[in-house]
Backbone and ligand atoms as CSV (ligand in chain L), in Angstrom:
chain,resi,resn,atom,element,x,y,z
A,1,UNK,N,N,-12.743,70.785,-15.945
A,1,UNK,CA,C,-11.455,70.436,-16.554
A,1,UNK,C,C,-10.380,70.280,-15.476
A,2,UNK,N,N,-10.039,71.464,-14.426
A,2,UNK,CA,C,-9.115,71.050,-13.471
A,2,UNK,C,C,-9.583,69.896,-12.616
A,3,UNK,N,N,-11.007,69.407,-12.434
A,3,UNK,CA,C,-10.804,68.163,-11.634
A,3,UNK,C,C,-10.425,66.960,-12.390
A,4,UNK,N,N,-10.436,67.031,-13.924
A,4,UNK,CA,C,-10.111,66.100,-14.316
A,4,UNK,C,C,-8.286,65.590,-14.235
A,5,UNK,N,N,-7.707,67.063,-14.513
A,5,UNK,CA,C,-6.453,67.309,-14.498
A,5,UNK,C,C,-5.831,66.835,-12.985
A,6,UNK,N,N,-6.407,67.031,-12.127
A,6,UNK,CA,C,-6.243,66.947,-10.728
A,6,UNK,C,C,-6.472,64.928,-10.715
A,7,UNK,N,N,-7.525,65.027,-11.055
A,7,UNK,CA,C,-7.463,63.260,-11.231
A,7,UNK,C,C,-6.660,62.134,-11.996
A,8,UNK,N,N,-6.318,62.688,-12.578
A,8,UNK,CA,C,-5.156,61.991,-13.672
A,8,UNK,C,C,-3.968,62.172,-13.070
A,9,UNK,N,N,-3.678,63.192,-11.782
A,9,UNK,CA,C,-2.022,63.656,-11.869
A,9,UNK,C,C,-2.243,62.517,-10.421
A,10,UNK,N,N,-3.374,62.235,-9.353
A,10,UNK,CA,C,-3.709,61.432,-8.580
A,10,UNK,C,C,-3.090,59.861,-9.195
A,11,UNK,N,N,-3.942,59.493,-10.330
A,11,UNK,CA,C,-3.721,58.520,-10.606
A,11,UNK,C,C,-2.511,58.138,-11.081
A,12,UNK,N,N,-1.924,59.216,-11.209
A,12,UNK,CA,C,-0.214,58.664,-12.264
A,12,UNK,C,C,0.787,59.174,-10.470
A,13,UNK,N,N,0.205,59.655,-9.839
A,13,UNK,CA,C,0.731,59.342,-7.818
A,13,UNK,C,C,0.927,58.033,-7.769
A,14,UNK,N,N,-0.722,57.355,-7.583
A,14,UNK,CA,C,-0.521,56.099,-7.465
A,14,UNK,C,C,0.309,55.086,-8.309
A,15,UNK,N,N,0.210,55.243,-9.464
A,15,UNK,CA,C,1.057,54.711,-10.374
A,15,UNK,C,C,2.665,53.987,-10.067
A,16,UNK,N,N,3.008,55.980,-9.405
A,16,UNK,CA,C,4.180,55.726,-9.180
A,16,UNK,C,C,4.692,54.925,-8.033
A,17,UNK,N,N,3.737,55.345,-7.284
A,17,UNK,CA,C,3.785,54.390,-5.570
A,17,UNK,C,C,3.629,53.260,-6.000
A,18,UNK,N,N,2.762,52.278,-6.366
A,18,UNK,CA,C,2.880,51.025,-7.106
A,18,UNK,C,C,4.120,50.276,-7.650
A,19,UNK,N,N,4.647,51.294,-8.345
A,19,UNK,CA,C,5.971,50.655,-9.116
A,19,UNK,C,C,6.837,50.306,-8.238
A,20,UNK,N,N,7.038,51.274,-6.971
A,20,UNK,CA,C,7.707,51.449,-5.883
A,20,UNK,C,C,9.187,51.910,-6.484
A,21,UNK,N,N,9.781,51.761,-7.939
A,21,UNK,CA,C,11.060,52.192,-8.100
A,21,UNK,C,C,11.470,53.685,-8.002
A,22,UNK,N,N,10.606,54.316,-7.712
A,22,UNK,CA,C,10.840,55.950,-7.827
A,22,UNK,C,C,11.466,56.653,-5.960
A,23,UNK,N,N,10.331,55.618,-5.244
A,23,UNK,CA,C,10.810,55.754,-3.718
A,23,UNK,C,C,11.442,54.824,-3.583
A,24,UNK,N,N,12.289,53.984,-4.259
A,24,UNK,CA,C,13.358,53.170,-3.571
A,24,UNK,C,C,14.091,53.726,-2.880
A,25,UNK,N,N,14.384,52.715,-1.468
A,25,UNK,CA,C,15.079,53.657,-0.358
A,25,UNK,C,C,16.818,52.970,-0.170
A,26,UNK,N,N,17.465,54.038,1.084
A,26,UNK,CA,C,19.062,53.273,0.346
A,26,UNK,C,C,18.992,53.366,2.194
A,27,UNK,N,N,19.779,52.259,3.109
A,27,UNK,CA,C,19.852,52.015,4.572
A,27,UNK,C,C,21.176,51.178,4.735
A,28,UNK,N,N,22.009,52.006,5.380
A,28,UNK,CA,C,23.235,52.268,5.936
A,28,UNK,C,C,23.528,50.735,6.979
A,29,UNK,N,N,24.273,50.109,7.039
A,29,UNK,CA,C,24.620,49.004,7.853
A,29,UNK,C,C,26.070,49.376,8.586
A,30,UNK,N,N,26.175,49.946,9.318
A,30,UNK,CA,C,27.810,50.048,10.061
A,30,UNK,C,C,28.700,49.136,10.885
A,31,UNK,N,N,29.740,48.969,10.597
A,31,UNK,CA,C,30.194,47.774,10.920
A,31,UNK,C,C,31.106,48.607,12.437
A,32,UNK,N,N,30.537,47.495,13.341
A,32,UNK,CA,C,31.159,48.245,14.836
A,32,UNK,C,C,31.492,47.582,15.961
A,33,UNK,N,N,33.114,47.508,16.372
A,33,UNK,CA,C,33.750,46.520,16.981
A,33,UNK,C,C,33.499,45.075,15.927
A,34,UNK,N,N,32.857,44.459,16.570
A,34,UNK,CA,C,32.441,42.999,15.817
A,34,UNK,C,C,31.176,42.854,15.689
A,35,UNK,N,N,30.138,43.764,15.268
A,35,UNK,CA,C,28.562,43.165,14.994
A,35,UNK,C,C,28.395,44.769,14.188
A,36,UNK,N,N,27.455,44.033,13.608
A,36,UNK,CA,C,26.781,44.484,11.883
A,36,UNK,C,C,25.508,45.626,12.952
A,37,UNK,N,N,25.226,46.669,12.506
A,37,UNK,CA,C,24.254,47.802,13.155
A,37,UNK,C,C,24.103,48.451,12.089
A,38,UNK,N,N,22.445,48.268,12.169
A,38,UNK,CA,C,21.859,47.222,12.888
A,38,UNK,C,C,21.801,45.764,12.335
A,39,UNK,N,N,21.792,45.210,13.040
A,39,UNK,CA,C,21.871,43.562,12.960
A,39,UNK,C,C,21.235,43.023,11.929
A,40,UNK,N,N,19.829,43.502,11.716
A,40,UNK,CA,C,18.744,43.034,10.839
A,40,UNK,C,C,17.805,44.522,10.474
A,41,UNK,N,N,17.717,44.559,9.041
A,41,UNK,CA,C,17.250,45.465,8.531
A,41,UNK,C,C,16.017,45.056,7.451
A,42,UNK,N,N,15.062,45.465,7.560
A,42,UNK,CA,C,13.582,44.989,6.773
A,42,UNK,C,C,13.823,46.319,5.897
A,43,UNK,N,N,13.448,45.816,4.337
A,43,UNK,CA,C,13.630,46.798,3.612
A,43,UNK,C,C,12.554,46.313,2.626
A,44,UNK,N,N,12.335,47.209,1.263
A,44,UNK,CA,C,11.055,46.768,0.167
A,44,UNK,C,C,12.118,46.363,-0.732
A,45,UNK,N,N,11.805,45.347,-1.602
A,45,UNK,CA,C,12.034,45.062,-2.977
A,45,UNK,C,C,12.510,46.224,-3.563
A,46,UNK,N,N,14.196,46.553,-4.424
A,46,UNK,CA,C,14.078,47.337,-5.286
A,46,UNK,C,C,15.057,48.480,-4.228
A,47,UNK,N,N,15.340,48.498,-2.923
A,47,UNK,CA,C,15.760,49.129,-2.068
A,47,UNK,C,C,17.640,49.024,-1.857
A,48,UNK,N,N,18.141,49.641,-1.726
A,48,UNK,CA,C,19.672,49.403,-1.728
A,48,UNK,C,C,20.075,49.581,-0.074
A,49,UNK,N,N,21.351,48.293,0.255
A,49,UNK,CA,C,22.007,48.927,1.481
A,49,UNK,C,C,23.692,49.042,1.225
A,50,UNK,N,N,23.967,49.738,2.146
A,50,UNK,CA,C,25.160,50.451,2.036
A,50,UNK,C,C,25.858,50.202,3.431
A,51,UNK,N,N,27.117,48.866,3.373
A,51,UNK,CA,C,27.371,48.187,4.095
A,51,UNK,C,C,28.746,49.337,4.409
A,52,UNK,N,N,29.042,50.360,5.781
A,52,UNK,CA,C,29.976,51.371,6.073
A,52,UNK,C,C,30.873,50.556,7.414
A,53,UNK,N,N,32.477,51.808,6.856
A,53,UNK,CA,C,33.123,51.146,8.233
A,53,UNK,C,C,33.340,49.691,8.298
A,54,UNK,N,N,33.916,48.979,6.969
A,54,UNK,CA,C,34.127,47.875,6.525
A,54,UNK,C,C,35.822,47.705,6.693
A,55,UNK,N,N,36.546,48.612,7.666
A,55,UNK,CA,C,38.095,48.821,6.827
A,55,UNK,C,C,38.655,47.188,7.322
A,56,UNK,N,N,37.786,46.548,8.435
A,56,UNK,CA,C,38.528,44.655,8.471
A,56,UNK,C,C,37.392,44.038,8.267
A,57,UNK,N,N,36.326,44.365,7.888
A,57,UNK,CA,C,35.277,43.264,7.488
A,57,UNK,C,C,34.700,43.376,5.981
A,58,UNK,N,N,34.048,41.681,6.009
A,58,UNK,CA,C,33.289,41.693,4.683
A,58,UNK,C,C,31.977,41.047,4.878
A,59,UNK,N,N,31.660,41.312,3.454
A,59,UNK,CA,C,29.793,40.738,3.403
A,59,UNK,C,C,29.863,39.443,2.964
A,60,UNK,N,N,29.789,38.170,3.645
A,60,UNK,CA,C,29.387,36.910,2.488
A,60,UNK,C,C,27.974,36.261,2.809
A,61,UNK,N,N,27.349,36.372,1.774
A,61,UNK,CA,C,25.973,35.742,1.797
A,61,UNK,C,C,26.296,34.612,1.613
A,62,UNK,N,N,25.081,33.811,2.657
A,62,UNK,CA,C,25.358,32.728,2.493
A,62,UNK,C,C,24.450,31.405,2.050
A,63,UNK,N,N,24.899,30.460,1.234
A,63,UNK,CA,C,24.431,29.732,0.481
A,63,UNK,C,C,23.426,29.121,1.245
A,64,UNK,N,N,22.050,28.804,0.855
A,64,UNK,CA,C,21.104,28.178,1.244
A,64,UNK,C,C,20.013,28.837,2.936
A,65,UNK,N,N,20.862,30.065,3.060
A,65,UNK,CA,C,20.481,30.777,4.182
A,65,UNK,C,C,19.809,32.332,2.977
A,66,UNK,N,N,19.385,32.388,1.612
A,66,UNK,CA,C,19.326,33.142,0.983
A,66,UNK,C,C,18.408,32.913,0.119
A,67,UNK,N,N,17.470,33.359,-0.757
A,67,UNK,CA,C,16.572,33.103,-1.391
A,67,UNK,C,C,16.715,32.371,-2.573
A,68,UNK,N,N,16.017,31.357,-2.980
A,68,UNK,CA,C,16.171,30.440,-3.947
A,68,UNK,C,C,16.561,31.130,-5.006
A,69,UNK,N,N,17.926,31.252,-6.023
A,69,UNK,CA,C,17.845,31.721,-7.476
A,69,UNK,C,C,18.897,33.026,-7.142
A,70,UNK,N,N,18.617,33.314,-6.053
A,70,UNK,CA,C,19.533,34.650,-5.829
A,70,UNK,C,C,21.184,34.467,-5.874
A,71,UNK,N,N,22.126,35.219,-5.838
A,71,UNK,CA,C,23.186,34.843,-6.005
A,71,UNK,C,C,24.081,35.053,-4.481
A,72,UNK,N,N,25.100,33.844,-4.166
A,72,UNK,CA,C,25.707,34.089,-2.743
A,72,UNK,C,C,26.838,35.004,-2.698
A,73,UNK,N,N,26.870,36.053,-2.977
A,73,UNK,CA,C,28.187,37.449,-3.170
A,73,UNK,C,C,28.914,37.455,-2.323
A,74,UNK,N,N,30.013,37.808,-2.478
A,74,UNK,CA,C,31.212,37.828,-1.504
A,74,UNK,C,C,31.425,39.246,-1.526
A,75,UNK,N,N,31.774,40.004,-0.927
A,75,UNK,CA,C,32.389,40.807,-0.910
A,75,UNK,C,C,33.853,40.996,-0.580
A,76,UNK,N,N,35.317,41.919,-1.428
A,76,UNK,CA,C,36.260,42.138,-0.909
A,76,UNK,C,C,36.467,42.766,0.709
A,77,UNK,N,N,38.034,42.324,1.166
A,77,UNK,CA,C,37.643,42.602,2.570
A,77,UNK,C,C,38.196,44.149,2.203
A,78,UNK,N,N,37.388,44.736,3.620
A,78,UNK,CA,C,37.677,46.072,4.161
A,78,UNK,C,C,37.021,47.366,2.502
A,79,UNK,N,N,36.073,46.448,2.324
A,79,UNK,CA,C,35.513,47.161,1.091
A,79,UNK,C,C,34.130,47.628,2.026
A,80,UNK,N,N,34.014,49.157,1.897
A,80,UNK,CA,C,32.134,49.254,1.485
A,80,UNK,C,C,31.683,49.249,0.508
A,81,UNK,N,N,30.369,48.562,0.726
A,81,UNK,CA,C,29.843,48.245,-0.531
A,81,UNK,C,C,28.495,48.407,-0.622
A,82,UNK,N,N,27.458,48.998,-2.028
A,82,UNK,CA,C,26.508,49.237,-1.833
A,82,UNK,C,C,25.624,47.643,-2.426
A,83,UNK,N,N,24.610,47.884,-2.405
A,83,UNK,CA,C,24.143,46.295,-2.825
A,83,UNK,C,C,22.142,46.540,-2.756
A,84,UNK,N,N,22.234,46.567,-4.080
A,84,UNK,CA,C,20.440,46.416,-4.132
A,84,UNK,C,C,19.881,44.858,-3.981
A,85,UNK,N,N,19.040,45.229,-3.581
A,85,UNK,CA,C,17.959,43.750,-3.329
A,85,UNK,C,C,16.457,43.604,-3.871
A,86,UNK,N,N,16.403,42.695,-4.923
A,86,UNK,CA,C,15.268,42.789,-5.806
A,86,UNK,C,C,14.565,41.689,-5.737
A,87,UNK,N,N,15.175,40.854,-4.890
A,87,UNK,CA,C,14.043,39.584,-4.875
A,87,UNK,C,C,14.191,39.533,-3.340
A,88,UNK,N,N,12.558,39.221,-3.186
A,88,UNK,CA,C,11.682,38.892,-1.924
A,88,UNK,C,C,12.749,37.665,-1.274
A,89,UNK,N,N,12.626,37.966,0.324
A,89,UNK,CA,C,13.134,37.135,1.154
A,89,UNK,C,C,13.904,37.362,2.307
A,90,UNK,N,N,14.760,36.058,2.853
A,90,UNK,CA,C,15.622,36.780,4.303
A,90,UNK,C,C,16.569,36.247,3.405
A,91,UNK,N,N,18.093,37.809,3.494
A,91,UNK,CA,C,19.019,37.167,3.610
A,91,UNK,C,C,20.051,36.941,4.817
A,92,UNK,N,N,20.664,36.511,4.777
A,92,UNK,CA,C,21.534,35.474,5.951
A,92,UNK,C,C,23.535,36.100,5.458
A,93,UNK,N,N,23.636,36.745,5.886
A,93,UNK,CA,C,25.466,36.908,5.853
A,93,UNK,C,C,26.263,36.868,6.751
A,94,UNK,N,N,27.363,36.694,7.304
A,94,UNK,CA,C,28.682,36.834,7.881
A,94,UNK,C,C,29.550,37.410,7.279
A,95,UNK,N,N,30.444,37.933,7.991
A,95,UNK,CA,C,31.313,38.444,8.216
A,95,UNK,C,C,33.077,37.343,7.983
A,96,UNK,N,N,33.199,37.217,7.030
A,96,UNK,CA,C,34.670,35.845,7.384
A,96,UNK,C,C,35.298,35.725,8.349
A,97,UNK,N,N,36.007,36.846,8.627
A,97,UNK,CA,C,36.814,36.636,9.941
A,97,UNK,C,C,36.126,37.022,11.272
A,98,UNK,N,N,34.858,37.345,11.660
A,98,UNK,CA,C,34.365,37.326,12.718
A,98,UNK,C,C,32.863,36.908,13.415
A,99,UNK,N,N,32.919,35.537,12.283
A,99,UNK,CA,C,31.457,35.224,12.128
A,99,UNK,C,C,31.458,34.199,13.567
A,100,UNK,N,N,32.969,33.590,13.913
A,100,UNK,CA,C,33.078,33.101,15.313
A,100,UNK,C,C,32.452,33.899,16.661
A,101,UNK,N,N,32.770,35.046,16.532
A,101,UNK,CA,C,31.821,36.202,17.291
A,101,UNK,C,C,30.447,36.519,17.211
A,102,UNK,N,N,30.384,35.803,16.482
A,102,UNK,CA,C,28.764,36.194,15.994
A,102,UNK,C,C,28.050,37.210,14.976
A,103,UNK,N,N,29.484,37.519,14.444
A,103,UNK,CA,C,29.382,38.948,13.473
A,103,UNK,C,C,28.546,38.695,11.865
A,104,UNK,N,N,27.514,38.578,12.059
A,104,UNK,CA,C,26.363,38.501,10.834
A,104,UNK,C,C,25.522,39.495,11.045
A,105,UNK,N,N,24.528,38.941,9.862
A,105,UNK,CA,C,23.153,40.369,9.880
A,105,UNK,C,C,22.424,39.387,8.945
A,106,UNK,N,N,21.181,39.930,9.087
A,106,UNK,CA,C,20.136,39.913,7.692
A,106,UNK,C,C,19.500,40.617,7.283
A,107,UNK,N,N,19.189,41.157,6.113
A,107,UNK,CA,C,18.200,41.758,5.479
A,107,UNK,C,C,17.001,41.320,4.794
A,108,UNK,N,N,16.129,41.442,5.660
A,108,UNK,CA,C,14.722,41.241,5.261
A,108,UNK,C,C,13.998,41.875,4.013
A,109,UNK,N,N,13.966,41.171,2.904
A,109,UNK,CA,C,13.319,42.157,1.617
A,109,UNK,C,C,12.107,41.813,1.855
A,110,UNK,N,N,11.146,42.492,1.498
A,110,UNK,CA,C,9.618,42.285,1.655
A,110,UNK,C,C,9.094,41.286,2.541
A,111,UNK,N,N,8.640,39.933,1.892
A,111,UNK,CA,C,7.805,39.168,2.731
A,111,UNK,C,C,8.853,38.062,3.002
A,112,UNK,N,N,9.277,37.858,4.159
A,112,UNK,CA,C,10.506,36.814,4.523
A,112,UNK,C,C,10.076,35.075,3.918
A,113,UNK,N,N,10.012,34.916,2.342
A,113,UNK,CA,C,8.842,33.855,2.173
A,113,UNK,C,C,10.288,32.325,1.966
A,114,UNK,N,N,11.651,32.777,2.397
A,114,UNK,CA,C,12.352,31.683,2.707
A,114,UNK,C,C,12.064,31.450,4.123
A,115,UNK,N,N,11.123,31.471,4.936
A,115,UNK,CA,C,11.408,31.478,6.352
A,115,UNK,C,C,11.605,29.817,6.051
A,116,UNK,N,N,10.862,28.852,5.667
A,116,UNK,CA,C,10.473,27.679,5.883
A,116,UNK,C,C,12.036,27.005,5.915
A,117,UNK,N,N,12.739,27.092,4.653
A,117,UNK,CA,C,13.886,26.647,3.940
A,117,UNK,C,C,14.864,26.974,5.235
A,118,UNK,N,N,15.039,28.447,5.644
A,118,UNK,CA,C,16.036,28.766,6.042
A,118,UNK,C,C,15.906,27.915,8.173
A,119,UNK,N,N,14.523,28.157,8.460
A,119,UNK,CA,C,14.066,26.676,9.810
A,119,UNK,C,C,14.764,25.652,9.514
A,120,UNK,N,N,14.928,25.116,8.293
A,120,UNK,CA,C,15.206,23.684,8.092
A,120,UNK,C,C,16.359,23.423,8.003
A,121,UNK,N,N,17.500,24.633,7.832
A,121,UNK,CA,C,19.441,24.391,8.378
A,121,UNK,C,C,19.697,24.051,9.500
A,122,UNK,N,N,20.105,23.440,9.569
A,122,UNK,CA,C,20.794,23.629,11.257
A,122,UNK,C,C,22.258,23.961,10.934
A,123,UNK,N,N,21.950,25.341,12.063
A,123,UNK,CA,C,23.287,26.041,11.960
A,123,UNK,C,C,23.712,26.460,13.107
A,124,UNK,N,N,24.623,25.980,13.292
A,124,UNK,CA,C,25.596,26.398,14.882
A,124,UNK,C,C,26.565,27.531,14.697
A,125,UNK,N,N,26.923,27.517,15.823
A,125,UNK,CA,C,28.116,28.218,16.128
A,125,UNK,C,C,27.442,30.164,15.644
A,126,UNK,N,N,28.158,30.390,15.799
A,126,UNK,CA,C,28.293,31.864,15.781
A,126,UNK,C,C,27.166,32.590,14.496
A,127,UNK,N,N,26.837,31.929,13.546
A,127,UNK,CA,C,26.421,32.008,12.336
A,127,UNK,C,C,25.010,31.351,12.804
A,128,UNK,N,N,25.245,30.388,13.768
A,128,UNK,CA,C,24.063,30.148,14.017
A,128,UNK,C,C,22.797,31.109,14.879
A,129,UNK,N,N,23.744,31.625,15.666
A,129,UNK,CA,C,22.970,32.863,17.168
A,129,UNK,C,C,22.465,33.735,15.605
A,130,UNK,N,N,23.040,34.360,14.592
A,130,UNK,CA,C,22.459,35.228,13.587
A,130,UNK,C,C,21.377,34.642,13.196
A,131,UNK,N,N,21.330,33.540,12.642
A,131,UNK,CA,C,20.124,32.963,12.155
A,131,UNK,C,C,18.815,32.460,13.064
A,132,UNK,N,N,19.403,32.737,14.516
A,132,UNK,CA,C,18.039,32.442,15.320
A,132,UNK,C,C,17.640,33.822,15.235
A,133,UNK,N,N,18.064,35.080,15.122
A,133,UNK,CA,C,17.996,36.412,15.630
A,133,UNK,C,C,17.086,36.556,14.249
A,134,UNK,N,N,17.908,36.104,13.386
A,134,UNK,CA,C,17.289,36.300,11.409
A,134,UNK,C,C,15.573,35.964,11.738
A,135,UNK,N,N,15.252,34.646,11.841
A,135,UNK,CA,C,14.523,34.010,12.178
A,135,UNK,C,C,13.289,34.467,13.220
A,136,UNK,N,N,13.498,35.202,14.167
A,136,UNK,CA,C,12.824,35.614,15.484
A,136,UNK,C,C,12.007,36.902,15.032
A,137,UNK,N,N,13.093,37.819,14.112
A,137,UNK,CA,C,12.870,39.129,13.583
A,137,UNK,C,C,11.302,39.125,12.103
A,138,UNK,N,N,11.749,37.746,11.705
A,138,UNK,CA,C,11.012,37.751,10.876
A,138,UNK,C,C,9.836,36.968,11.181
A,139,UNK,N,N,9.363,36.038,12.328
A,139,UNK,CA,C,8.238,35.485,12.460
A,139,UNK,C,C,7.118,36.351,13.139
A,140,UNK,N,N,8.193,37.814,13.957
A,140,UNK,CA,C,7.266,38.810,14.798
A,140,UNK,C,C,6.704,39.760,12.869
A,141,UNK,N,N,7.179,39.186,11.807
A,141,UNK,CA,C,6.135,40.650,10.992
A,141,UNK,C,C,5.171,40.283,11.036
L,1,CU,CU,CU,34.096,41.551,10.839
């Protein structure tokens, strides 16, 4: 009887690991001088980040640098803000006022499966150095 008990509490383990919503994890982004730390963060489906030390910057995702269907959010300035991510992909953001500096990031949700889409922008300038970095981070998984 206890190995059965022991096997069932195994299988409802796995269960939960599967779902992955029970270990959803939460990863801190600090905003410092002018660049996002860390720069690029790989996280699972279902995982939250928590963009700190925002008091002159903001988050804007950006259109077509983001997964098909997903939405491009703005964030208020000098706001932190927390922000879950539930669909697979790279996203691509700046910073408004210091994306001339180069002040972006991305967050990698699971399998980076916009890589193709997001190769095919051409993007300069300051927004652009992020998206080669976006890009580099995600062809080494
Ligand atoms: Cu900024």
């Amino acid at each position: 009887m206890k190995k059965i008990t022991n096997m069932i509490f195994a299988l409802f383990l796995v269960a939960l690991l599967a779902s992955g919503s029970v270990f959803a994890a939460s990863y801190t982004v600090t905003a410092q001088a002018l660049a996002f730390s860390p720069m690029i963060i790989k996280i699972a489906p279902g995982d939250t980040v928590y963009w700190d030390n925002m008091a002159t910057h903001n988050v804007r995702m950006m259109e077509g640098l983001i997964p098909e269907g997903t939405e491009a959010f703005a964030s208020a300035m000098s706001e932190n803000i927390n922000r879950k991510f539930d669909t697979e992909g790279i996203y691509i953001y700046q910073c408004d006022p210091h994306i001339g500096a180069g002040m972006g990031g991305a967050i990698i949700v699971g399998e980076p499966v916009n890589l193709d889409a997001i190769k095919a922008q051409d993007v300069k300038g300051g927004l652009g150095r992020v998206v080669d970095k976006a890009i580099e981070a995600a062809e080494g998984m």
